[in-house]
C-alpha positions, 0 to 999 in steps of 0.5 A: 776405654773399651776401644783401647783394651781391644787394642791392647788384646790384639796386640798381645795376641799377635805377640804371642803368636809372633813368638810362636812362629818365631819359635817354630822356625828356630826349631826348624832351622836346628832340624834342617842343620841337625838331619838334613846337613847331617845326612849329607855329612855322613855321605862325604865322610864315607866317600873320604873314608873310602878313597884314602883306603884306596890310597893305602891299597894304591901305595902298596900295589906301587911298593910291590911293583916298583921293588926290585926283589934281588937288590932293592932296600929292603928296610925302605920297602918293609917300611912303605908297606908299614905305612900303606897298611897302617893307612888301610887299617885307619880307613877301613873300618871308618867305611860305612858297610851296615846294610841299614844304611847303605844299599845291598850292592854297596854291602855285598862290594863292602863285603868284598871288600873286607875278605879280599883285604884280609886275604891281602893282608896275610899274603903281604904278611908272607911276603915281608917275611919271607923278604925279612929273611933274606928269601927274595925269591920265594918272596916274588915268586909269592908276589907274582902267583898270589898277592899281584891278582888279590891286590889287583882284586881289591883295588878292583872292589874299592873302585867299585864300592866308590862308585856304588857309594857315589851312585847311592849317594845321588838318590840320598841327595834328591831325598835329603834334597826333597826334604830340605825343601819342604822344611824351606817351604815350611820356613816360609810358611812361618816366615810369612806368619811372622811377617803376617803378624807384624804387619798387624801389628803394624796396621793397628799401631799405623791407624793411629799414625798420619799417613806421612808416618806410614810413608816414612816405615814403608821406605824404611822397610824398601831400604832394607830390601823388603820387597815382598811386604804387603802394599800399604792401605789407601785410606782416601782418594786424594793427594796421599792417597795416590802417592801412596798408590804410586809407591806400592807400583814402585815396590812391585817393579823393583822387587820383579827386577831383583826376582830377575836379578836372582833368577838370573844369578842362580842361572849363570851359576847353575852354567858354571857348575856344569862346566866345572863338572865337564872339566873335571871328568874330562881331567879324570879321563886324562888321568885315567889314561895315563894310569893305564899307559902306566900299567902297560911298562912293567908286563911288557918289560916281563914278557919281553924278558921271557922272549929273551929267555925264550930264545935262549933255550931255542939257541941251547936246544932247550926245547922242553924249557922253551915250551915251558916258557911259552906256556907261562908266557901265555898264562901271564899274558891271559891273566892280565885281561880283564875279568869282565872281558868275553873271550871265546870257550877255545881260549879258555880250554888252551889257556887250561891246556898250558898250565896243565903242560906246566904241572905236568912237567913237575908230577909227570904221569902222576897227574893227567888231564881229561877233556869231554866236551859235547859235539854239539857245541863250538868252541870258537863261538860260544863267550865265556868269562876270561879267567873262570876255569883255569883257577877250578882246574888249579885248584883240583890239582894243587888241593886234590891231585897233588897231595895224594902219593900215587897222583891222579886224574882231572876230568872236565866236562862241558855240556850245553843245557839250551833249554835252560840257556845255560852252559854246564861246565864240571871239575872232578878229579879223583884225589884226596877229597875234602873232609865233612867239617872243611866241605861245609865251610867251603859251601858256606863261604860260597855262599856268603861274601862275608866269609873269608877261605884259604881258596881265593882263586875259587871265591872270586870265580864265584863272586864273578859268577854271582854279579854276572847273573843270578842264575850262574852258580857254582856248587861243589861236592866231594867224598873224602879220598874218593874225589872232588867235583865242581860245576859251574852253571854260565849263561850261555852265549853262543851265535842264533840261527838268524846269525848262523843263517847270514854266516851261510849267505856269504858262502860261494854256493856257485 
């Protein structure tokens, strides 16, 4: 009788703490759907999010591209715009750019992201209105000087905000993966209590049972495919005894060869995903060189229109338009590089020279230009950012010089600060200056890349110089009807005297 109640307790006990584990692993496996999937939920949304904004970008940059401003359907463009914008505005805010969730980088690009599209968004405002006047050309000419760089510029932070999300992503993936085990590690923990405890139970209901019956369970549990269940106990040394022996060896060779089965499996799979991946990026790179060869038809049509038009004034000894047009020829042409591209300080100062001898066609001796430049600096060989003075230097005629009645004059100065290992470049021009209330907002624009400001071209020289290095900076001052003043701080990269040295050994000193 004693026996039997002491029976009776262990089994309640192990059902008790079967239930137990079985409750543990319900709640671990409603953690592991409900945090870790989860996590990875939200990452693939923000990718999608982030993507289909940049589809409404891509359709309208298409839109404007492939308009013809003179002839082309107006009611048909108006509405592609339309629809490209309504895509955008769907996605963008479905982008996640919280910095408690996402990383500095992906913050500041989000960031980015917002001031140019809304930037974007009032000069196609512009444009549809001006094309829904009937004014095409001031509409192109918009296009052309304004709305083509600031879509260019957005298409550029979407695709960099994409690949940040995808670059943070990857350690979210290896932490949400790291989580994902140790709560699988845990569910084979509790997998194998509640393995544990039936298998007491079993043993304690299995002593009162032949060893027949033992055999019969056993098989069963093989026939299911549980391999990893413990040998069954050999009670004597006889006949039974080894047969059951003989079973347990078998149970362990069949469950190594569906382990290799598995392992093997889970190889040739692992393979395939690494092919699959490799044509994938190689499809990418196909793709991606046919959207570049693309983009090179319409700036070649353009250029080889001015061409035309170019020697046309030469045949019509239209010298002064034939300049002009040479001029803007090389501007177009410039402001098509890249930003990231390096290019020669000479470049740079030529570039600012055409597009002074553009404006100074249409003010005359109003405006002029100065240029102070330290003799100990080289031109040909200092690199500087391509595009990062030409949109100062517009900037102070277009804000400065040309409203004032009586014009004025630019003065750059460029100055190498070698101990600093910085290259000093300063904007002034002696205009009409910027009020107190209008200078700080500037400041705090520059400061901030959430802000948004009328001066875009002067904005994205400074995000430029922002991501290029943290020492790079450009401020700006300015007294109301005294002037203006913007400096701009560049590393500066010029050749080493180890590289001046090997120069000086290819000179013919016979």
């Amino acid at each position: 009788m004693h026996r039997q109640s002491t029976l009776k307790q262990r089994m309640i006990l192990c059902l008790a703490a079967f239930f137990v584990a079985l409750a543990a692993q319900i709640v671990l496996s409603f953690y592991q759907s409900g945090t870790v999937l989860r996590e990875l939920d939200d990452q693939m949304g923000n990718f999608n999010a982030i993507s289909r904004f940049q589809n409404g970008v891509e359709r309208s940059l298409t839109a404007l591209d492939e308009y013809r401003w003179e002839y082309g359907d107006t009611d048909a463009f108006l509405t592609e715009l339309d629809s490209a914008f309504s895509t955008m505005n769907a996605w963008l805010w479905r982008i996640d750019g919280s910095l408690d969730t996402v990383s500095e980088e992906q913050y500041l690009l989000y960031s980015a992201v917002c001031t140019t599209y809304k930037s974007y968004a009032a000069l196609i405002d512009e444009v549809k209105a001006d094309v829904a006047a009937g004014a095409d050309a001031q509409a192109a000419q918009l296009y052309y000087s304004k709305v083509s760089p600031c879509g260019g510029y957005l298409r550029q932070y979407a695709q960099q905000l994409l690949n940040t999300a995808i670059s943070d992503a990857q350690g979210t993936y290896m932490t949400v993966s790291e989580l994902s085990s140790r709560v699988k590690w845990a569910q084979t923990v509790v997998v194998g209590l509640c393995l544990a405890l039936g298998l007491v139970m079993a043993w304690s209901l299995m002593r009162l049972l032949t060893p027949v019956q033992e055999m019969i369970g056993a098989s069963q549990a093989v026939v299911r495919g549980e391999l990893d269940t413990p040998d069954i106990p050999v009670p004597r040394q006889d006949e039974m005894g080894r047969l059951i022996d003989a079973f347990n060896r078998m149970k362990h060779s069949m469950a190594q060869q569906v382990n290799t089965l598995r392992e093997k499996n889970e190889m040739e799979q692992a393979l395939h995903q690494q092919k699959t991946q490799a044509l994938e990026l190689q499809n990418r790179m196909e793709r991606s060189r046919l959207q570049q060869l693309r983009s090179q038809i319409d700036p070649h049509f353009l250029f080889n229109t001015l061409n035309v038009i170019l020697q046309t004034a030469g045949q019509e000894t239209a010298y002064r338009t034939q300049a002009l047009i040479t001029a803007l020829s090389h501007l177009l042409r410039y402001s098509l590089m890249s930003n990231d591209e390096q290019v020669p300080l000479s470049r740079e100062v030529r570039i600012v020279d055409e597009y002074y001898s553009i404006y100074h066609v249409r003010f005359g001796e109003r405006v002029q230009m100065e240029w102070r430049i330290s003799d100990s600096i080289d031109l040909t060989e200092t690199l500087v950012p391509s595009f990062i003075l030409q949109p100062i230097v517009e900037n102070a005629f277009k804000h400065g010089i040309a409203p004032k009645e009586e014009g004025g004059r630019v003065r750059i100065r460029v100055n190498p600060l070698r101990d600093k290992g910085l290259l000093y470049i300063s904007v002034c021009d002696n205009g009409v200056g910027i009020a107190p209330e209008q200078l700080h907002e500037l400041q705090t624009a520059l400061e901030s890349p959430d802000e948004r400001w009328e001066h875009i071209g002067v904005y994205n020289v400074a995000a430029r110089l922002r991501l290029l290095d943290p020492r790079c900076a450009l401020k700006v001052r300015s007294h109301p009807g005294r002037g203006t003043a913007v400096s701009l701080y560049l590393p500066l990269v010029e050749p080493t005297e180890e590289e001046d040295l090997d120069d000086d050994s290819l000179v013919d000193r016979g």
